[in-house]
C-alpha positions as CSV (number, residue, x, y, z in Angstrom):
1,X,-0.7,-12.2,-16.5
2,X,-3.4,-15.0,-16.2
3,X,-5.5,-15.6,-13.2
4,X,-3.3,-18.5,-12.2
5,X,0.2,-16.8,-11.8
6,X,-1.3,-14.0,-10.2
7,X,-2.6,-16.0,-8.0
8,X,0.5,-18.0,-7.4
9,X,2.1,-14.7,-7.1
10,X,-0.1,-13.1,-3.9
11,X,0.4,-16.4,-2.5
12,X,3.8,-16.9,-2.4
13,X,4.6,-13.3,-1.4
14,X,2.2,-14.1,1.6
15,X,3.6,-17.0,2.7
16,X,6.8,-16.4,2.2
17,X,6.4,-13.4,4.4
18,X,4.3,-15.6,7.0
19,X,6.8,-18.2,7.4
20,X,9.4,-15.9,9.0
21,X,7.6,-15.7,12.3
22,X,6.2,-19.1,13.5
23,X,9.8,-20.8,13.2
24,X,11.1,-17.5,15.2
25,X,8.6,-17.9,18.0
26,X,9.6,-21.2,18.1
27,X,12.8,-21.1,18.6
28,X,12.2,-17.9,20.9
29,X,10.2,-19.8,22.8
30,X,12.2,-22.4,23.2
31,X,15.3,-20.1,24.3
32,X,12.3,-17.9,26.7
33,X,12.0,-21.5,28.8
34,X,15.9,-21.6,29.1
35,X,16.2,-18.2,30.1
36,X,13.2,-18.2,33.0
37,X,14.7,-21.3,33.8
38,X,17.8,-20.1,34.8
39,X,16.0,-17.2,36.6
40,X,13.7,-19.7,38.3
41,X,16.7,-21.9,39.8
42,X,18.9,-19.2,40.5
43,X,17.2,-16.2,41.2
44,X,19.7,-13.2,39.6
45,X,18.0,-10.7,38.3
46,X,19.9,-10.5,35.3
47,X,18.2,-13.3,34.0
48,X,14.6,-11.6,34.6
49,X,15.7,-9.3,32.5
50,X,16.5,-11.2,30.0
51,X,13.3,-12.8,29.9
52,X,11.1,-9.9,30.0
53,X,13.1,-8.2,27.2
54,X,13.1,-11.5,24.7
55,X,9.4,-12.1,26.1
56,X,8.6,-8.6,24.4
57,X,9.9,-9.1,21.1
58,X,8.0,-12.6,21.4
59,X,4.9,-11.0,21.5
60,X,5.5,-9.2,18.6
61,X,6.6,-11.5,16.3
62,X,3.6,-13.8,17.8
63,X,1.1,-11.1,16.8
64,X,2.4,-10.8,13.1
65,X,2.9,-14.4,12.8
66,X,-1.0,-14.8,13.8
67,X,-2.2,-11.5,11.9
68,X,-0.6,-12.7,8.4
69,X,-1.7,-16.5,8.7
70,X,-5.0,-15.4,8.9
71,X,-4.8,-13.9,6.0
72,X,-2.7,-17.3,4.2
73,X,-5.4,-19.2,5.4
74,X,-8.3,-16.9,3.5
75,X,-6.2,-17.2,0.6
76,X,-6.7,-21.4,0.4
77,X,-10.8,-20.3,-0.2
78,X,-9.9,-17.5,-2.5
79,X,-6.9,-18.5,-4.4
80,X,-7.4,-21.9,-4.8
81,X,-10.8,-22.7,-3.7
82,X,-11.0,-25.7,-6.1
83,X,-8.4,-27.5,-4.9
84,X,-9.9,-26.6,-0.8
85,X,-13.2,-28.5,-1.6
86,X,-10.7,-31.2,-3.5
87,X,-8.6,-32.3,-0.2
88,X,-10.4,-30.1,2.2
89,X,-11.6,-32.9,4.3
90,X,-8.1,-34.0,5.0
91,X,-6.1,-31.1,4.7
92,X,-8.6,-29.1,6.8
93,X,-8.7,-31.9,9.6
94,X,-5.1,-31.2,10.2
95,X,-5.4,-27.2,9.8
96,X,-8.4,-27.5,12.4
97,X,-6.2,-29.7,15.1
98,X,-4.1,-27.1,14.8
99,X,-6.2,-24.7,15.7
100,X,-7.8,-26.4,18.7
101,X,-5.1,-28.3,20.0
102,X,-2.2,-25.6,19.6
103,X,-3.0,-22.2,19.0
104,X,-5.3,-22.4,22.1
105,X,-2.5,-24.1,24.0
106,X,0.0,-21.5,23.4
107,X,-2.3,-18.3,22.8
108,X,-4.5,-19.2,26.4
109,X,-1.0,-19.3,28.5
110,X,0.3,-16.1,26.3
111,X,-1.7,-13.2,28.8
112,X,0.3,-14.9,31.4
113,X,3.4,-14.8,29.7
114,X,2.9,-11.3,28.6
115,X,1.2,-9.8,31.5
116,X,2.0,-11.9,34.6
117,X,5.6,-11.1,35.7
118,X,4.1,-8.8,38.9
119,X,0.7,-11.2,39.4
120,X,1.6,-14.5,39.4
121,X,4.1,-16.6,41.1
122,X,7.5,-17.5,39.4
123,X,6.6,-21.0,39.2
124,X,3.5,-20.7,37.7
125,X,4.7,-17.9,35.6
126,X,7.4,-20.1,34.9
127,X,4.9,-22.8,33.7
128,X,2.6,-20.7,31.4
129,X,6.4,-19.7,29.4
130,X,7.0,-23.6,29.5
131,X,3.0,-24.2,27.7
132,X,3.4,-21.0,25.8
133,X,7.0,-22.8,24.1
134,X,5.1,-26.5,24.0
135,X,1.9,-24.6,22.0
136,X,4.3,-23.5,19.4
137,X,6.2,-26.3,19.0
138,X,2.8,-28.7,18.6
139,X,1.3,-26.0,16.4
140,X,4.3,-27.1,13.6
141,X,3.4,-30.4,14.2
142,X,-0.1,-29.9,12.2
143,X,1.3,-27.9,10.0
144,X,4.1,-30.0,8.9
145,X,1.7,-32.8,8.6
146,X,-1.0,-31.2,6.4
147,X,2.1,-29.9,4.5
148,X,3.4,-33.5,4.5
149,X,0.2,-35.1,3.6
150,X,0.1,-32.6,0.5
151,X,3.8,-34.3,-1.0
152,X,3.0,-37.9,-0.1
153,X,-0.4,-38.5,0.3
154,X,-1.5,-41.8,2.6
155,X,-5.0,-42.6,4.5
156,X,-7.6,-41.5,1.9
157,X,-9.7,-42.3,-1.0
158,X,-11.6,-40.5,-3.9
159,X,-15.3,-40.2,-3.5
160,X,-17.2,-39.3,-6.4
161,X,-20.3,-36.6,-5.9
162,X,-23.7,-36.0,-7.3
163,X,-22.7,-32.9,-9.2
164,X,-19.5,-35.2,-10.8
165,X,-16.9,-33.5,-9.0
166,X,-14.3,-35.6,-6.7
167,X,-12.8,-35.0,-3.8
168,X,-10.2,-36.8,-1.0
169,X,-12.1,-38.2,2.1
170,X,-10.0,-39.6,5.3
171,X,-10.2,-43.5,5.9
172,X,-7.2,-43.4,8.0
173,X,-6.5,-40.6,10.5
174,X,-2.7,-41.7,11.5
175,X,-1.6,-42.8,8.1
176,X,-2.8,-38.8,7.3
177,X,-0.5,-38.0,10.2
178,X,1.9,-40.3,9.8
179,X,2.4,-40.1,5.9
180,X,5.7,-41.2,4.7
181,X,7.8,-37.5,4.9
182,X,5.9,-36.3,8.3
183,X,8.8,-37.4,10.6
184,X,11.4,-36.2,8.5
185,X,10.2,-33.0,8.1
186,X,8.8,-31.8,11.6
187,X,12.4,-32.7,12.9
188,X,13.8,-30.4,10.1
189,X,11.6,-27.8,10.7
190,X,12.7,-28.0,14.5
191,X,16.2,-27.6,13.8
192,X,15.3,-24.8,11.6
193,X,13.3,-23.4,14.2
194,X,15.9,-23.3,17.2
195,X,18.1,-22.0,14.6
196,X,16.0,-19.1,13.8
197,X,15.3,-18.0,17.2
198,X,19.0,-18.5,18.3
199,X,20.5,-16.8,15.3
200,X,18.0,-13.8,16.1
201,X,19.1,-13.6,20.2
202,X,22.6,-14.0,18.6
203,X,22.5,-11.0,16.2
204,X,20.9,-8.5,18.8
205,X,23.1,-9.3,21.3
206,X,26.1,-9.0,19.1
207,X,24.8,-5.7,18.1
208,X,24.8,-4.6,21.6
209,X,28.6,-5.7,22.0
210,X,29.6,-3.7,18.7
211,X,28.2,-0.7,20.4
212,X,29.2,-1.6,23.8
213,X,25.7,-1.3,24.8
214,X,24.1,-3.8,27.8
215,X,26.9,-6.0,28.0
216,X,26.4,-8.2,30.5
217,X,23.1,-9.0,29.4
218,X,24.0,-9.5,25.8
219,X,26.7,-11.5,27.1
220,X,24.5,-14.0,29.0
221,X,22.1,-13.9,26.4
222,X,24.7,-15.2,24.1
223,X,25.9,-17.8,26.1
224,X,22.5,-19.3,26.3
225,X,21.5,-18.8,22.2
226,X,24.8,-20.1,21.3
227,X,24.3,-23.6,23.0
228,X,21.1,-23.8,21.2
229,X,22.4,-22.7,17.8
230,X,25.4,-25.0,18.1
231,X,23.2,-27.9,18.8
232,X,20.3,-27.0,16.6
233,X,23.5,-26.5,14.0
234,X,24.8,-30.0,14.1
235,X,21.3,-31.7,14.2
236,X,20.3,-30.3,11.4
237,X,22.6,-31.5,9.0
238,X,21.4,-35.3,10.3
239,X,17.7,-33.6,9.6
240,X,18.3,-32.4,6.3
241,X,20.0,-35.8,5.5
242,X,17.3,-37.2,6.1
243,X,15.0,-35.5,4.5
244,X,17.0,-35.5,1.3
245,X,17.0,-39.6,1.8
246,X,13.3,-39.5,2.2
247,X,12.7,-37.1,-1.0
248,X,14.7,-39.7,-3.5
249,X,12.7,-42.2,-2.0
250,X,9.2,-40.8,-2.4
251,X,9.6,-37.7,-4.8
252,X,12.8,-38.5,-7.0
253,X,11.3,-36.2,-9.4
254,X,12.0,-33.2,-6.8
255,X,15.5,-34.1,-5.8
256,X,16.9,-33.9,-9.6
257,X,14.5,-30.4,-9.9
258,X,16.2,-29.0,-6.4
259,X,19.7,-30.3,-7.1
């Protein structure tokens, strides 16, 4: 094999493998803020429980989610290094937003979440799960759009250099974020989202029911998840509508490859 598939190869394996986390933690973390809701305005227990258990497996799947984007992101230098110093000035913009807008949103309110059931009070504990859940849901947000930008490209030009080479600069920062699929695709990827973290909740509590294991708890857990998977369910075929619309619109090429 030549440089180029392998290279296409280790990347694919690593982001496929990467992108089965950060749609799980958010949907988790969307159904953590229903669950400490609950607990918050009605004070049963059971619903503690629930939270501290789901909270757990958050913080694991945060922790590999982090662990093997780091390692995607070394990959854009190493793998395709050309192409970084090509489009990094716009593609990087967005991946740095990320970084300081979101991840520190949701990883500075994560020792709370993780460690504060005992030290804080509920409400404020109760607001670090609520930032925690936002941080993760604004995190897709710049991801979507450098990925967006990437498929329909808006609010840059081509500057020439010295040494010959050429690369993308930003002259417009919203068109970047705004570029004709951005919209289309963060709500898909929402829907996607919730439906992860629902389906997951869903599975593990129906594996305690099977076994007659917890059932009260994997009953109420259920009840919650299956509101949000029902909902996230329905929406999505509207996103993925529009999506498709959007695709024949801007990459018609795409649509007859994927259909």
């Amino acid at each position: 094999m030549d440089v180029l598939s392998l290279s296409r190869e280790q990347f694919g394996f690593t982001i496929a493998f990467h992108y089965i986390f950060p749609p799980l933690s958010i949907g988790l973390g969307l159904i953590l803020v229903l669950m400490e809701g609950a607990y918050y305005f009605t004070q049963k227990t059971l619903y503690l429980e629930m939270a501290k258990f789901w909270t757990r497996i958050f913080g694991l799947i945060f922790a590999i989610g982090v662990a093997s984007g780091i390692v995607m992101e070394f990959q854009f230098g190493t793998n395709w290094a050309a192409y970084s110093r090509f489009v990094g000035d716009v593609f990087g913009s967005a991946l740095a937003a990320e970084g300081i807008f979101a991840f520190f949103l949701e990883s500075g309110f994560l020792a709370l979440l993780l460690f504060g059931w005992d030290r804080i009070s509920r409400g404020v504990h109760f607001f670090a799960t609520f930032m925690v859940a936002l941080g993760a849901h604004f995190s897709a947000v710049w991801i979507v759009v450098a990925n967006s930008w990437q498929q329909t490209p808006s609010g840059y030009h081509l500057v020439g250099q010295a040494n010959g080479a050429v690369r993308a600069e930003v002259t417009d920062f919203w068109q970047v974020i705004f570029s004709p699929s951005t919209l289309d695709r963060l709500w898909h990827v929402y829907m996607g989202a919730w439906q992860a973290g629902a389906f997951a909740v869903l599975s593990v509590s129906a594996y305690y029911l099977l076994n007659q294991k917890n059932l009260e708890f994997a009953k109420a857990s259920i009840k919650i998840a299956l509101v949000v998977a029902v909902i996230a369910s329905s929406l999505q075929l509207l996103s993925g509508h529009d999506s498709a619309v959007g695709v024949s619109q801007t990459q018609p090429a795409k649509l007859a490859a994927y259909e």
